[in-house]
mmJSON file of the N, C-alpha and C atoms, coordinates in Angstrom:
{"data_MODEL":{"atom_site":{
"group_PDB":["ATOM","ATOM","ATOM","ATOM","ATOM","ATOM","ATOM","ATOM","ATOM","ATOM","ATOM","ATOM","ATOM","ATOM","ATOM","ATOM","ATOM","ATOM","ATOM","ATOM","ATOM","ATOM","ATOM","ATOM","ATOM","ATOM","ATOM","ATOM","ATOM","ATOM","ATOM","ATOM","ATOM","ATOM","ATOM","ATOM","ATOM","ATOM","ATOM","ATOM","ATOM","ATOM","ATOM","ATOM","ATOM","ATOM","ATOM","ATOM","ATOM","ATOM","ATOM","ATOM","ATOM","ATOM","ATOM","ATOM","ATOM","ATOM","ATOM","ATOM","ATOM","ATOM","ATOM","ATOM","ATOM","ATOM","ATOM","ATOM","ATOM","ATOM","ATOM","ATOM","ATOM","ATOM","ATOM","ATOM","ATOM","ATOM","ATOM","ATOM","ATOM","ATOM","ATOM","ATOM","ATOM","ATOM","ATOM","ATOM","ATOM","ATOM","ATOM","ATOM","ATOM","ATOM","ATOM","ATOM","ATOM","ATOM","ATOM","ATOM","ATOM","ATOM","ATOM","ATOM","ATOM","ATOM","ATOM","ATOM","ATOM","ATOM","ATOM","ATOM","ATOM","ATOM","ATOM","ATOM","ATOM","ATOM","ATOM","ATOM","ATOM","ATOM","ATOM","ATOM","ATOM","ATOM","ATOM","ATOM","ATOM","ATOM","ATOM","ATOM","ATOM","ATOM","ATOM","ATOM","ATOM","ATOM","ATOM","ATOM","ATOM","ATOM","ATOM","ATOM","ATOM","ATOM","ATOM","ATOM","ATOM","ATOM","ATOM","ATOM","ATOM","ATOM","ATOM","ATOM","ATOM","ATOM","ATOM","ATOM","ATOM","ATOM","ATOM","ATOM","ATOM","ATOM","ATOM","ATOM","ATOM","ATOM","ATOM","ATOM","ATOM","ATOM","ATOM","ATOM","ATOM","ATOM","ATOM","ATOM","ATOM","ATOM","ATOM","ATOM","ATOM","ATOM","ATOM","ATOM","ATOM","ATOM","ATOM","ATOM","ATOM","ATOM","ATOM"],
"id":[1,2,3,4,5,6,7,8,9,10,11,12,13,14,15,16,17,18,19,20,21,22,23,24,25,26,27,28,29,30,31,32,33,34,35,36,37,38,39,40,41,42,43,44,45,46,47,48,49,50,51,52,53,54,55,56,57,58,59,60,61,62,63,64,65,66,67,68,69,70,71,72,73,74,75,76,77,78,79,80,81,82,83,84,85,86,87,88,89,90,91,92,93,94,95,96,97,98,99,100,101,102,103,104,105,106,107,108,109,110,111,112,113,114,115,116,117,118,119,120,121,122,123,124,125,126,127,128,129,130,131,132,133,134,135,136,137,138,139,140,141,142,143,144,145,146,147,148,149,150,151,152,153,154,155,156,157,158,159,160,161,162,163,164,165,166,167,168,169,170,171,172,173,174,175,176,177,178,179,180,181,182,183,184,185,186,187,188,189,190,191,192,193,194,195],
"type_symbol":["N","C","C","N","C","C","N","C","C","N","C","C","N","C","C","N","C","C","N","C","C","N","C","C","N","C","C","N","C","C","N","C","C","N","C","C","N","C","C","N","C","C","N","C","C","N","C","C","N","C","C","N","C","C","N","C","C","N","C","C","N","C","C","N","C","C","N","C","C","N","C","C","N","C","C","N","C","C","N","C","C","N","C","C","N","C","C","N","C","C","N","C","C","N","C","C","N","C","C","N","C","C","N","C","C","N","C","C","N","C","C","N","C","C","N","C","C","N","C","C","N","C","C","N","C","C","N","C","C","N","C","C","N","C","C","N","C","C","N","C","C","N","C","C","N","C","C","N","C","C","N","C","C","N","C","C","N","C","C","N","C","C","N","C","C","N","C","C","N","C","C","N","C","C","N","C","C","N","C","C","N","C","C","N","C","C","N","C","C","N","C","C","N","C","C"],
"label_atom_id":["N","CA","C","N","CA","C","N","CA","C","N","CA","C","N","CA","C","N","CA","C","N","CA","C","N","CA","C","N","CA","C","N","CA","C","N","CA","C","N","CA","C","N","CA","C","N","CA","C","N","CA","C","N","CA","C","N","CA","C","N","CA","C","N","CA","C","N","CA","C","N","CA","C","N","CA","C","N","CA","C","N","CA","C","N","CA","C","N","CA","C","N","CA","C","N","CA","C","N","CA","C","N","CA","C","N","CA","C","N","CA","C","N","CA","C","N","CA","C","N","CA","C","N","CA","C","N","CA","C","N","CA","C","N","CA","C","N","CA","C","N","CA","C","N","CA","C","N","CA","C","N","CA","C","N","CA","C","N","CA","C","N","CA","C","N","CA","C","N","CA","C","N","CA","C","N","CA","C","N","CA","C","N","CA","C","N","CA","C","N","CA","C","N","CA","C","N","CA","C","N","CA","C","N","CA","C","N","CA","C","N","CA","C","N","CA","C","N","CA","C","N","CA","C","N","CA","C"],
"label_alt_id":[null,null,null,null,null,null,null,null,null,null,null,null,null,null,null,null,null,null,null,null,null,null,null,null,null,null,null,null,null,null,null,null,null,null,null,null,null,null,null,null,null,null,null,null,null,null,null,null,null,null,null,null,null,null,null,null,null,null,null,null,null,null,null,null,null,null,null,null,null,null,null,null,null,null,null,null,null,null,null,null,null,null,null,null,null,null,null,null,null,null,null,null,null,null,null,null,null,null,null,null,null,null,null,null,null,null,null,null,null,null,null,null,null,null,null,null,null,null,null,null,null,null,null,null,null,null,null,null,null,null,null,null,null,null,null,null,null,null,null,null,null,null,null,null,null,null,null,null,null,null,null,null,null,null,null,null,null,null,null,null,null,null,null,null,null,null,null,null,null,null,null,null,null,null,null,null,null,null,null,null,null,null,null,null,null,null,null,null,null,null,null,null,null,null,null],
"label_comp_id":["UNK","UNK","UNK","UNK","UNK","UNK","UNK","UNK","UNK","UNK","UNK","UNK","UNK","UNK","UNK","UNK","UNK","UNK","UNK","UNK","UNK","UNK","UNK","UNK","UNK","UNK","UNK","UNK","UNK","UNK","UNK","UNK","UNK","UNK","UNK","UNK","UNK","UNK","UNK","UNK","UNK","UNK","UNK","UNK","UNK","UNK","UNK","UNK","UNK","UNK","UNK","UNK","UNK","UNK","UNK","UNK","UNK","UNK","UNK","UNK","UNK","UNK","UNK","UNK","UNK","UNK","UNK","UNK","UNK","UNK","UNK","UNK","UNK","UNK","UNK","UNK","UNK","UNK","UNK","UNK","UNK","UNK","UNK","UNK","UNK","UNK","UNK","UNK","UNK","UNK","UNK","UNK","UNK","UNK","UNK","UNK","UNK","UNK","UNK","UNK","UNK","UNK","UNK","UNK","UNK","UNK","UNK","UNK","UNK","UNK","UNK","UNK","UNK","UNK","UNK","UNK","UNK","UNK","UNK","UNK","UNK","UNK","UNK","UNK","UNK","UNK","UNK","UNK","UNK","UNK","UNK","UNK","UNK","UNK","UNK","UNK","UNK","UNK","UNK","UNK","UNK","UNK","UNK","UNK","UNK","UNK","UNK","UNK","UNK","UNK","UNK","UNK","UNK","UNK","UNK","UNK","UNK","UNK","UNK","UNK","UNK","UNK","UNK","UNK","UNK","UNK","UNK","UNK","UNK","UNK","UNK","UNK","UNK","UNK","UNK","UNK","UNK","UNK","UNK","UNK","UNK","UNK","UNK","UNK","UNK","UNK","UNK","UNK","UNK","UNK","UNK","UNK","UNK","UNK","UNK"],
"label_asym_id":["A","A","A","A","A","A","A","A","A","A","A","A","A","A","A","A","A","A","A","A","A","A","A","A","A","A","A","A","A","A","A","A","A","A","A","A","A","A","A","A","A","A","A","A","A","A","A","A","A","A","A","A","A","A","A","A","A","A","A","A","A","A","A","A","A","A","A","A","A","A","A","A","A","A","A","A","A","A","A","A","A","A","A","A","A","A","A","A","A","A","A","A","A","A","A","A","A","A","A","A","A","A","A","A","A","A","A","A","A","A","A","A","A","A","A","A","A","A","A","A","A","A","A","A","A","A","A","A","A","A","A","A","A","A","A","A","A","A","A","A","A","A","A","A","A","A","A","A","A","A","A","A","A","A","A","A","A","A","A","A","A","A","A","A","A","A","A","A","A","A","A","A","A","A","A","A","A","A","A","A","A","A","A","A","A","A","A","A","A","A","A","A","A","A","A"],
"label_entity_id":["1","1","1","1","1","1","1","1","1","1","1","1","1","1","1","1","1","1","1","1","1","1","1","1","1","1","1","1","1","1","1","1","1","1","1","1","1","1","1","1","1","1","1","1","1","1","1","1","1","1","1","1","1","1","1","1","1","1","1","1","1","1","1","1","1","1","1","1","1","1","1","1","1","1","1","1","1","1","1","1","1","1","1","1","1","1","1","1","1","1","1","1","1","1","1","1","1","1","1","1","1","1","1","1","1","1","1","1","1","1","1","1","1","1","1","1","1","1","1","1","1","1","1","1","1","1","1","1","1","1","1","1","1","1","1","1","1","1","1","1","1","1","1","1","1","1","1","1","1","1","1","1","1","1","1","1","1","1","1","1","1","1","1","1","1","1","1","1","1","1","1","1","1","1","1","1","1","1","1","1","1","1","1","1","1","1","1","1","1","1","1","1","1","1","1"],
"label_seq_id":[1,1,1,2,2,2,3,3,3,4,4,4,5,5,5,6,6,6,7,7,7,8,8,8,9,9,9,10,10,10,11,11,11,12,12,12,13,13,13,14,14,14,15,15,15,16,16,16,17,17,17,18,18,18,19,19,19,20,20,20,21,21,21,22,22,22,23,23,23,24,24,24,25,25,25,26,26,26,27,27,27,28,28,28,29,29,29,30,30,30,31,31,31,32,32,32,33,33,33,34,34,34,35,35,35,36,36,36,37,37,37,38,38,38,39,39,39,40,40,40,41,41,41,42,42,42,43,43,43,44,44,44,45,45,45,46,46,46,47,47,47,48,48,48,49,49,49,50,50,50,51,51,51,52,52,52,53,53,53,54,54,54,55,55,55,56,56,56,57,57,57,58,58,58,59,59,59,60,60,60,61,61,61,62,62,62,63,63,63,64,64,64,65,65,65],
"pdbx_PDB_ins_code":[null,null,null,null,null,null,null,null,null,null,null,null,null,null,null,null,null,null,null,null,null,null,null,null,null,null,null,null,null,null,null,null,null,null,null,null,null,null,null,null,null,null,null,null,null,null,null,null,null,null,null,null,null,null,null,null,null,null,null,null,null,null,null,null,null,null,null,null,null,null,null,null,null,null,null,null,null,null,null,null,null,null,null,null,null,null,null,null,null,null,null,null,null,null,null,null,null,null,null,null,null,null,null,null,null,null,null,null,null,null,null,null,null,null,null,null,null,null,null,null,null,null,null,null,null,null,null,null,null,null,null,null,null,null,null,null,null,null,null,null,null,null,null,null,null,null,null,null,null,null,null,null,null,null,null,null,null,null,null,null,null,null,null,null,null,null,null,null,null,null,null,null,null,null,null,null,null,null,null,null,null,null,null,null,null,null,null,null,null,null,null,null,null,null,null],
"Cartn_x":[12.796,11.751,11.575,12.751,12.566,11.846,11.966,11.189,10.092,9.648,8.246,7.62,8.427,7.719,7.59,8.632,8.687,7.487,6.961,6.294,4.473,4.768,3.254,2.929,4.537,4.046,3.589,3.944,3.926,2.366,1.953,0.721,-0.401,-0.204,-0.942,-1.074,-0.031,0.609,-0.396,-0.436,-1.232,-2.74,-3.273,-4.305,-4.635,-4.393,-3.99,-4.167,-4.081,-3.751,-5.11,-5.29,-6.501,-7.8,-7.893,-8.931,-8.903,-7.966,-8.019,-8.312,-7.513,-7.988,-9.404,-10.256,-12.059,-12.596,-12.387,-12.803,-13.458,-11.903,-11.889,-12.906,-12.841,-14.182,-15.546,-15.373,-16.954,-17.847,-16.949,-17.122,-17.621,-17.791,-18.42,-17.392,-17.125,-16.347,-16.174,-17.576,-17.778,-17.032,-17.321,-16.517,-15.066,-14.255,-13.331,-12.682,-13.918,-12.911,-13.232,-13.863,-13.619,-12.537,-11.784,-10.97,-9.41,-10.069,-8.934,-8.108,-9.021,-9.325,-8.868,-9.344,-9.466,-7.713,-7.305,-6.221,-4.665,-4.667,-3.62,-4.161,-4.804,-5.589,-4.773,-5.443,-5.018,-3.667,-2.745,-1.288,-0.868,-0.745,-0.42,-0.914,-2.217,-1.721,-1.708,-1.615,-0.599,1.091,1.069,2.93,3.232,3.324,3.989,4.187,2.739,2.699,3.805,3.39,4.563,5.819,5.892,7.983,7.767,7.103,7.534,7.497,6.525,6.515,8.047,8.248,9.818,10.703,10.949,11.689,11.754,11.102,11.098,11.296,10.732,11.648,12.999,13.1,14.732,15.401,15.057,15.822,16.04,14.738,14.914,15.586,15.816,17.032,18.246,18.61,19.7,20.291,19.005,19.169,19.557,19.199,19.391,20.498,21.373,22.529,23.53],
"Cartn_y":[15.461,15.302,13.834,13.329,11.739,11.042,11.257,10.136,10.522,11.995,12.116,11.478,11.282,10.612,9.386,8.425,6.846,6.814,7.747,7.443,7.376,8.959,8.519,7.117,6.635,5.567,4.514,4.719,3.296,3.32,4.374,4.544,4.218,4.64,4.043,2.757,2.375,0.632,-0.335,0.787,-0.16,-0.05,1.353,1.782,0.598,0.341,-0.149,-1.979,-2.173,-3.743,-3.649,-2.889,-3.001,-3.163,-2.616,-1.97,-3.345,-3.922,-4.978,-6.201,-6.317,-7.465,-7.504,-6.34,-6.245,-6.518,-6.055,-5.93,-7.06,-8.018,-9.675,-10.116,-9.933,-11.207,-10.164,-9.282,-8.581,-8.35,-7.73,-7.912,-6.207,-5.452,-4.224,-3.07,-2.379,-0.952,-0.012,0.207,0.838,0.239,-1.126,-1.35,-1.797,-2.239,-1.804,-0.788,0.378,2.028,2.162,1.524,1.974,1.25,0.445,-0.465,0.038,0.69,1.45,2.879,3.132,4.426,3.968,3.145,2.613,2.145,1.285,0.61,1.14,2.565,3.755,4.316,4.874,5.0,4.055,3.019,2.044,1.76,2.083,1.65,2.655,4.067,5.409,4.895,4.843,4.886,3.823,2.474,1.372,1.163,1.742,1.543,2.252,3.312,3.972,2.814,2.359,1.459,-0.156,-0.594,-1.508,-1.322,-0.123,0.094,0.122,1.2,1.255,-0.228,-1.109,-2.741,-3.156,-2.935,-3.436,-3.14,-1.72,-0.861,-1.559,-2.159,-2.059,-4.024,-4.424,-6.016,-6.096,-4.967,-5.126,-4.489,-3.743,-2.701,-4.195,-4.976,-5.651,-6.782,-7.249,-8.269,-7.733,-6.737,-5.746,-5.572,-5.702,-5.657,-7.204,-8.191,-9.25,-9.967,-9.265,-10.122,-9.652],
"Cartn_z":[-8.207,-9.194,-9.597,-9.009,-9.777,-8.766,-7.632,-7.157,-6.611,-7.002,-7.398,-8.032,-9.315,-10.441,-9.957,-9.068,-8.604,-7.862,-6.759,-5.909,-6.548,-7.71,-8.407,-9.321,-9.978,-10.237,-9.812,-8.211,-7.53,-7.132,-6.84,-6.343,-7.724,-9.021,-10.248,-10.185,-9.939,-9.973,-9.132,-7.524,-6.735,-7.069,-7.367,-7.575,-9.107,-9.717,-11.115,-10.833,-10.154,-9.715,-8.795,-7.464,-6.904,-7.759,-9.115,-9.29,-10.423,-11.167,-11.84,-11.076,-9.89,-9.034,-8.57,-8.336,-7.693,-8.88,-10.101,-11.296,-11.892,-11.293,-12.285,-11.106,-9.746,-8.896,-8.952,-8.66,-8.742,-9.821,-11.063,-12.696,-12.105,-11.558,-11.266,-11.177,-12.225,-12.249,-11.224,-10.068,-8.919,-8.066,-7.692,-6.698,-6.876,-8.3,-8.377,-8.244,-8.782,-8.41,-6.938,-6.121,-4.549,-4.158,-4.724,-4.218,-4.601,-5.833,-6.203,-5.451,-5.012,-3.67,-2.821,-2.381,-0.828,-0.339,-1.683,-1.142,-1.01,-1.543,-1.349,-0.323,0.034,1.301,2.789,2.61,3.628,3.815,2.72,2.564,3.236,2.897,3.844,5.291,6.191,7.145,7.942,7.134,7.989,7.707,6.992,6.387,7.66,8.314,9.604,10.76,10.775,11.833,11.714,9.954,10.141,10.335,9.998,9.828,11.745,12.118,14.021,14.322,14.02,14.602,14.048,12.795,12.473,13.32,13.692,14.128,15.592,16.58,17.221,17.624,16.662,16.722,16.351,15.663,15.239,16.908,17.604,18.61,19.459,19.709,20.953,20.236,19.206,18.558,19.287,18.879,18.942,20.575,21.516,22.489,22.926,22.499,23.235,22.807,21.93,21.455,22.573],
"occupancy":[1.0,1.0,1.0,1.0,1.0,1.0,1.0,1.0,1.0,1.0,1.0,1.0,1.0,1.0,1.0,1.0,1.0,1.0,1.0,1.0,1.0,1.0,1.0,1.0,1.0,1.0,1.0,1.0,1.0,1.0,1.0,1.0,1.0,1.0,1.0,1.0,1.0,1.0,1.0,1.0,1.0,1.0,1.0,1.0,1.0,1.0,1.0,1.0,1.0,1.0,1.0,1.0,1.0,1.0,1.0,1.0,1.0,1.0,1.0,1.0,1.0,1.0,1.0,1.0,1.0,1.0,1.0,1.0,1.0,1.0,1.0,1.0,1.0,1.0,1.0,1.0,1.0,1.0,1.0,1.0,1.0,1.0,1.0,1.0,1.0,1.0,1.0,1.0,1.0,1.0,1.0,1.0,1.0,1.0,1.0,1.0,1.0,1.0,1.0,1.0,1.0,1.0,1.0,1.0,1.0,1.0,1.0,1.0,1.0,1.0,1.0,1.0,1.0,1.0,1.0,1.0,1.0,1.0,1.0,1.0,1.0,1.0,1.0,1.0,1.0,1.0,1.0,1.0,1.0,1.0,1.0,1.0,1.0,1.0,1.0,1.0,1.0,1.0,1.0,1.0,1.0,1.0,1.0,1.0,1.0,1.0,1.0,1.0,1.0,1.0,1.0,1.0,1.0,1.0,1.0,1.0,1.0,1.0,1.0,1.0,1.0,1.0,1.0,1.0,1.0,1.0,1.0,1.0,1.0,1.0,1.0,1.0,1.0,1.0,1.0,1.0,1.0,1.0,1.0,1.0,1.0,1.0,1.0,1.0,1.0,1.0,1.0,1.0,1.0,1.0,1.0,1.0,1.0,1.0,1.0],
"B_iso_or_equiv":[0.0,0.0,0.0,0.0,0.0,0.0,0.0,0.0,0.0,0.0,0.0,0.0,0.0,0.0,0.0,0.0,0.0,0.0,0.0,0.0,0.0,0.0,0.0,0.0,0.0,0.0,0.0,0.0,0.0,0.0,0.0,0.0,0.0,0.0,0.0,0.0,0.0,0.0,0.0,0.0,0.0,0.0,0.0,0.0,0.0,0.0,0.0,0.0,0.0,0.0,0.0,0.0,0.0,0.0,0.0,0.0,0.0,0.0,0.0,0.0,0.0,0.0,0.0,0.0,0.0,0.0,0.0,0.0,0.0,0.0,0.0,0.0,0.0,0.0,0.0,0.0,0.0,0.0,0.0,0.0,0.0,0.0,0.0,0.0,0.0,0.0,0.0,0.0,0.0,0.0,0.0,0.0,0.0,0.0,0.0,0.0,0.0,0.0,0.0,0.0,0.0,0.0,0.0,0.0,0.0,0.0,0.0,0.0,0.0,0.0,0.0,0.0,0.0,0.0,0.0,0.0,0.0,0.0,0.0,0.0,0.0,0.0,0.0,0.0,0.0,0.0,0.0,0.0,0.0,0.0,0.0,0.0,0.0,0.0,0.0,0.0,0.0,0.0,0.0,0.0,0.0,0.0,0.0,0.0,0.0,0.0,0.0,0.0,0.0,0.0,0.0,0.0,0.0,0.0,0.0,0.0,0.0,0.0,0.0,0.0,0.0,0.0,0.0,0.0,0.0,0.0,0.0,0.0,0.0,0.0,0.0,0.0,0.0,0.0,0.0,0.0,0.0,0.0,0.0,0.0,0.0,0.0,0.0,0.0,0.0,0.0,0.0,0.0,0.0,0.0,0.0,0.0,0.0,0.0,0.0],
"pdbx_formal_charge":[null,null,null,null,null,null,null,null,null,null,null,null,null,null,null,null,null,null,null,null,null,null,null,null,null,null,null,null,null,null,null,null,null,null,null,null,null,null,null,null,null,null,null,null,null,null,null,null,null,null,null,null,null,null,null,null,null,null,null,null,null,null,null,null,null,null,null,null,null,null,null,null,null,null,null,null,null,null,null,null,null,null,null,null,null,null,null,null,null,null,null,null,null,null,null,null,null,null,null,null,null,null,null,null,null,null,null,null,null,null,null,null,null,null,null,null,null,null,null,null,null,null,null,null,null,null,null,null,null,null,null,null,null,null,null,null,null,null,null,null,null,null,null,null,null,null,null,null,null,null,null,null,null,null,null,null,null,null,null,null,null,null,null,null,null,null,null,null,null,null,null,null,null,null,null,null,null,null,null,null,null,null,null,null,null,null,null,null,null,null,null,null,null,null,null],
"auth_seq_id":[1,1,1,2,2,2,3,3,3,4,4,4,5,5,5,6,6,6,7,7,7,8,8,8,9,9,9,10,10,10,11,11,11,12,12,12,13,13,13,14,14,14,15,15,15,16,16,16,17,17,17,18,18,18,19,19,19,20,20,20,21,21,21,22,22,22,23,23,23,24,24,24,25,25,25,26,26,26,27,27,27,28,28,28,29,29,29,30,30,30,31,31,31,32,32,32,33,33,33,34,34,34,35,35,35,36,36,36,37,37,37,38,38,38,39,39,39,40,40,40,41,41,41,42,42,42,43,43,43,44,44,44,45,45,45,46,46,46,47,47,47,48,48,48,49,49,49,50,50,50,51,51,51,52,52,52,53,53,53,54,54,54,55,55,55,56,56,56,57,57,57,58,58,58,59,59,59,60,60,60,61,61,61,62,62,62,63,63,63,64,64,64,65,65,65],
"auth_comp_id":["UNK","UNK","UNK","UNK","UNK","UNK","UNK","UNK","UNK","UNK","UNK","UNK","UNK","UNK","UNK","UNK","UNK","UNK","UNK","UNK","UNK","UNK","UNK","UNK","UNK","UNK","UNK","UNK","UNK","UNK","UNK","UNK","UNK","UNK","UNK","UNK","UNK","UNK","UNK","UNK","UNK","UNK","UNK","UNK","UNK","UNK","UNK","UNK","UNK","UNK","UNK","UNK","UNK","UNK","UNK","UNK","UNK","UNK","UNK","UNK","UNK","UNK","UNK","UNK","UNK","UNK","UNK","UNK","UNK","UNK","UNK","UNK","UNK","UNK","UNK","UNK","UNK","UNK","UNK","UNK","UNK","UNK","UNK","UNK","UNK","UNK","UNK","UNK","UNK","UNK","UNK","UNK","UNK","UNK","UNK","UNK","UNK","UNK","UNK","UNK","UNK","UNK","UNK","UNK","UNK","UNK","UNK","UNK","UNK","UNK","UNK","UNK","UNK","UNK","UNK","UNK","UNK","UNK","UNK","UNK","UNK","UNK","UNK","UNK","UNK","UNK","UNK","UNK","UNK","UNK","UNK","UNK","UNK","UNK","UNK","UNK","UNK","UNK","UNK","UNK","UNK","UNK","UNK","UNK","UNK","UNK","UNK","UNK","UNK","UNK","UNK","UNK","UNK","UNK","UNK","UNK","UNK","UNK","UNK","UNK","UNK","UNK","UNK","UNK","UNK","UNK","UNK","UNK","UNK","UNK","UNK","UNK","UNK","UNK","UNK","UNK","UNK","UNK","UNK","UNK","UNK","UNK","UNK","UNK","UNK","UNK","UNK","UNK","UNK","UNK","UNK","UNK","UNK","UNK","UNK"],
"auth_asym_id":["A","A","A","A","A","A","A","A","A","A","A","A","A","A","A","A","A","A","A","A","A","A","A","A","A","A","A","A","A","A","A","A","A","A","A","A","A","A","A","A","A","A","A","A","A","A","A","A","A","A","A","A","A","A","A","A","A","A","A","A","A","A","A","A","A","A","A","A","A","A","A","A","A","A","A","A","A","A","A","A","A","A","A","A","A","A","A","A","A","A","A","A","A","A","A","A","A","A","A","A","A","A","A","A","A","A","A","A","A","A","A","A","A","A","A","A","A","A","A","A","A","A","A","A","A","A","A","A","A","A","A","A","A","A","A","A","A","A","A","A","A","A","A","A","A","A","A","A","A","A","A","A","A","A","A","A","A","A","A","A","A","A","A","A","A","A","A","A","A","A","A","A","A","A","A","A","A","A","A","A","A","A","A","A","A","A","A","A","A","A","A","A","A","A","A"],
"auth_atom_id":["N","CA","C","N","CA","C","N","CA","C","N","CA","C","N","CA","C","N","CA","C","N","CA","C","N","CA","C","N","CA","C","N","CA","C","N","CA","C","N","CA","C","N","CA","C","N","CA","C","N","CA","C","N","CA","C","N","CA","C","N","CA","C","N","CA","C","N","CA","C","N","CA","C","N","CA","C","N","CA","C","N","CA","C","N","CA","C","N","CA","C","N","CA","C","N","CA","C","N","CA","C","N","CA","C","N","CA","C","N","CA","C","N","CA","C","N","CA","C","N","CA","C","N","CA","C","N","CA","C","N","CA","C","N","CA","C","N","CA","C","N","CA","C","N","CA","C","N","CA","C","N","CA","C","N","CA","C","N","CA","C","N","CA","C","N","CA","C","N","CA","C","N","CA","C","N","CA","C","N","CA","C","N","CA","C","N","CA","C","N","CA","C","N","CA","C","N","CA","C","N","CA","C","N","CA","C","N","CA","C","N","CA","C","N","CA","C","N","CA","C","N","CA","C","N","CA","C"],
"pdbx_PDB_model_num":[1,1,1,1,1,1,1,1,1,1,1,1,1,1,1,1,1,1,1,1,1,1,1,1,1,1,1,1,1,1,1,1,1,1,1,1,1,1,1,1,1,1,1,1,1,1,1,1,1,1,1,1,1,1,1,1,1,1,1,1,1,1,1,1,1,1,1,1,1,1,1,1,1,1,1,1,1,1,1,1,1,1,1,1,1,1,1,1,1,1,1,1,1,1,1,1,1,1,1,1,1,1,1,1,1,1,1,1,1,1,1,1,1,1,1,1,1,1,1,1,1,1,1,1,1,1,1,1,1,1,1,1,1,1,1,1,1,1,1,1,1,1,1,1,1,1,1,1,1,1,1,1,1,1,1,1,1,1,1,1,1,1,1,1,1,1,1,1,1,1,1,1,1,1,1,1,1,1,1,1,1,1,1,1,1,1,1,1,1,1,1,1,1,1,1]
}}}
């Protein structure tokens, strides 16, 4: 249950910061709240892809020692 709660906060947090960061250059509520959308969105499905790119500079480190 707890890091239910960690993970919704983190996602407020980003959602929360996206939507303050479009907010302050656009001055427009809409496209802050698409930004706010958008950028939990985009984090889910590139985070897989960075950890495999990690995952896989770390293997061939691993390999060349």
């Amino acid at each position: 249950m707890l890091l239910l709660a960690q993970k919704t906060s983190q996602v407020g947090l980003h959602m929360s910061v996206a939507f303050g960061i479009t907010y302050a250059f656009t001055g427009s509520l809409a496209t802050g709240g698409l930004a706010a959308i958008l950028e939990p969105i985009c984090n889910v499905l590139l985070l897989p892809l960075h950890d495999r790119m990690w995952g896989k500079l770390r293997h061939t480190k691993l390999q060349a020692q």
